[in-house]
C-alpha positions as CSV (number, residue, x, y, z in Angstrom):
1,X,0.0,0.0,0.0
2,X,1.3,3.8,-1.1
3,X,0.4,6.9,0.7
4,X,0.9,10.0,-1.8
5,X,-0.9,11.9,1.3
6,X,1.2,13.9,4.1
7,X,-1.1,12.6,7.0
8,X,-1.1,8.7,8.1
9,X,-3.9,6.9,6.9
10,X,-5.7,3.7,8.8
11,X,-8.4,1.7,7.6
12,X,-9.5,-1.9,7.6
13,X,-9.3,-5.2,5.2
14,X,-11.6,-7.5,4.5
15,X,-10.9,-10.3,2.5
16,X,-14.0,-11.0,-0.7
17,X,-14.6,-14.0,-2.7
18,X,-12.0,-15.0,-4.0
19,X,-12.6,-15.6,-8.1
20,X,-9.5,-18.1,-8.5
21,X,-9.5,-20.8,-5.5
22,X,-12.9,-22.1,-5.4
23,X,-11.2,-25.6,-3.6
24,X,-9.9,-23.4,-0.8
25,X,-11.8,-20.1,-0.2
26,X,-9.1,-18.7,2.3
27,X,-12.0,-16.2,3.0
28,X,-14.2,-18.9,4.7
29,X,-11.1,-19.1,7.2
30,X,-10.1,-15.4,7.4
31,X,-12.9,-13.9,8.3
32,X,-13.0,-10.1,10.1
33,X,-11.2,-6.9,9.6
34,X,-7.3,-6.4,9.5
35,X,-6.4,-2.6,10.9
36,X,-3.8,-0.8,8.9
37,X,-2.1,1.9,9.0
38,X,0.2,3.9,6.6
39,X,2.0,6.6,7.3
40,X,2.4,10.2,5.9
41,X,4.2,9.5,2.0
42,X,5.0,6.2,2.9
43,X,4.4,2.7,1.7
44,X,3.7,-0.6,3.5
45,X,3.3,-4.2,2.5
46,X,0.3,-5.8,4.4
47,X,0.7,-9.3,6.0
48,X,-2.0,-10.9,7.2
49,X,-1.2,-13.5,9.7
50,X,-4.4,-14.9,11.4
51,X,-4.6,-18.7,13.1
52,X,-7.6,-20.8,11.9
53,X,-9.5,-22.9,14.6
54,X,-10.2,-25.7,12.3
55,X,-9.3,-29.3,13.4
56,X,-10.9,-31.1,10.5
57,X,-8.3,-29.5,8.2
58,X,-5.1,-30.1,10.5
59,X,-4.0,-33.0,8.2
60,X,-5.0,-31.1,5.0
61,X,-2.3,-28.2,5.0
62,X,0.5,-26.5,7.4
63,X,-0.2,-23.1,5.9
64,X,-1.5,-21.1,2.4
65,X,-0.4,-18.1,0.5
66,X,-2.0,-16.5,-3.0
67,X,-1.4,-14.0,-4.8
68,X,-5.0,-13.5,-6.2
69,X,-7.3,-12.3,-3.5
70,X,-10.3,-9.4,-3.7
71,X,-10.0,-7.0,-0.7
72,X,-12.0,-4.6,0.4
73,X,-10.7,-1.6,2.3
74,X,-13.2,0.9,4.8
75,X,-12.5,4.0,6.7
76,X,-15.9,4.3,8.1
77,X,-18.8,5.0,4.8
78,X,-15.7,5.0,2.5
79,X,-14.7,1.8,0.7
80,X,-12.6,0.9,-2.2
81,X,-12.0,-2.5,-3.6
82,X,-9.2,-4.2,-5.0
C-alpha cells in the first residue's frame, strides 16, 4: 500500500470472494477486519497472519499463501475495492 498523502492513513481489510481458489476459499477461514495503517508518504506491504480454529483441516495443510485475492478496504462510509 502507497500513501501519496502527508497525514497517516488507517483503515481496515476485509478479505471478498476469492474468483481463482474455489477448492480453498481462504475467506471462509479469514474472516473479520485487519487494521492498517500507513504513514504520511510512505508505503507498507500488508501481511495478514491470522490462526484458523479448524481441526478437521489439520491434516489437510500446514499453511497457504496466494497471490489473487479481492479485498475490500473501509474507513468508516468509504470503501474501495481491489
Amino acid at each position: 500500500m502507497k500513501n501519496h498523502s502527508r497525514n497517516d492513513v488507517s483503515f481496515n481489510l476485509e478479505l471478498l470472494e476469492s474468483t481463482y481458489d474455489k477448492q480453498l476459499p481462504l475467506e471462509e477461514f479469514l474472516k473479520g477486519s485487519y487494521p492498517v495503517t500507513v504513514k504520511g508518504k510512505g508505503s507498507q506491504t500488508v501481511l495478514i497472519e491470522d490462526e484458523i480454529d479448524r481441526p478437521d483441516l489439520k491434516d489437510e495443510f500446514n499453511g497457504s499463501s496466494s497471490g489473487f485475492l479481492r479485498i475490500k478496504a473501509t474507513d468508516g462510509d468509504s470503501e474501495r475495492r481491489f
